[in-house]
N, C-alpha and C positions, 0 to 999 in steps of 0.2 A: 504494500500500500504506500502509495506515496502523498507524502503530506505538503499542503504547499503552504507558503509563509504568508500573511496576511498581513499589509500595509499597517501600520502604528495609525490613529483618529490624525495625531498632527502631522502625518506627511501626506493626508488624503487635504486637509484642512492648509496645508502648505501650498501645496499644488493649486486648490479652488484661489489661494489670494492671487496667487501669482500667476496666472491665468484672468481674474479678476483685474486686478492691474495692469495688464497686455488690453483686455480689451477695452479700458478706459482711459489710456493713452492712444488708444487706436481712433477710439469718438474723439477725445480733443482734438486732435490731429485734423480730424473731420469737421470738426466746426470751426477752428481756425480756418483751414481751407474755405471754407462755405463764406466764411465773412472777408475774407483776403479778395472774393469773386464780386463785389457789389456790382447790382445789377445785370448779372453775369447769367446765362441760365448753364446749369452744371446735366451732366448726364442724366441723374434721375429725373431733373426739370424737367428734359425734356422727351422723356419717355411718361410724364405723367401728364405734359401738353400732346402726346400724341392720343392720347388715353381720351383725355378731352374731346379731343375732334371728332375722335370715333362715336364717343356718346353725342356730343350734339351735331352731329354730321348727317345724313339723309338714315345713315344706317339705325343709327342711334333713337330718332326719330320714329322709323318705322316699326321698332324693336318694340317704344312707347305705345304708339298707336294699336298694336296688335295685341297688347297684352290690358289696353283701356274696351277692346274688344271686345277679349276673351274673359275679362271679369265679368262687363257688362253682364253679356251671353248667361255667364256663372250666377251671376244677381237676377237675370231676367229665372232662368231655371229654376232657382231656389238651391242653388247649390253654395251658393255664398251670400252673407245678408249685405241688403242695400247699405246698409253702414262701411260695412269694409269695403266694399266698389268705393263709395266715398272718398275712404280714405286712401286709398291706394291712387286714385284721379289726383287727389291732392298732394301727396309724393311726389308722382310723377310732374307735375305743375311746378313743386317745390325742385324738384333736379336742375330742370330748366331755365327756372328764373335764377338759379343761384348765382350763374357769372354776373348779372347783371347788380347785386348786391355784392361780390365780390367786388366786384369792378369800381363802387360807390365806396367799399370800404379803403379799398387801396391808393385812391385818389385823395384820400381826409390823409392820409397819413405823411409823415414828413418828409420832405426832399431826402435827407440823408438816409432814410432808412433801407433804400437799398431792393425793393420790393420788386423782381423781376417778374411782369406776367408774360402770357404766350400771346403771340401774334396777331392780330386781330381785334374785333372793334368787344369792347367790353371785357375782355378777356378770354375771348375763345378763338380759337385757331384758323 
């Protein structure tokens, strides 16, 4: 039978800090960068301005459309109460208009802050 040795609590609890510490010098690093960048769109920017287009882009649109459809449809059956159609139309109303409050909020904000949006009128693509 072979017995195998089992790590001591403090060299398990050694490793977690110092692993701990790697990754939170990894985020400074990252957030330095990110502010070293004002007005800069950085890679994830702009993989979550592509994110954007798709959702209010024709496709995004008609993805809404068919699913204010398919509730109705759900609500008319009895398969879902008029309440939740409701709220789900309302959501989806709420997705939409959000750039347009985004956009309202970013413009109050100050010259130096830095605040890069995506391309486009109100802040959509």
């Amino acid at each position: 039978m072979i017995v195998q040795k089992r790590e001591p609590a403090a060299g398990k609890l050694y490793r977690l800090m110092l692993f701990s510490s790697f990754a939170v010098a990894i985020y400074a690093a990252g957030i330095a960068a990110a502010y070293a960048q004002v007005g800069v769109m950085s890679v994830p920017g702009n993989i979550l301005c592509y994110i954007l287009a798709i959702i209010y882009g024709n496709l995004g649109r008609a993805i809404a459309t068919i699913g204010v459809i398919m509730i109705g449809l759900g609500a008319l059956f009895g398969k879902v109460t008029w309440g939740m159609a409701i709220i789900v139309t309302i959501g989806i109303s709420v997705v939409f208009a959000s750039s347009v409050l985004v956009s309202d909020v970013i413009s109050t904000m100050p010259t130096g802050f830095g605040a890069a949006i995506c391309a486009g009128s109100n802040g959509v693509p």
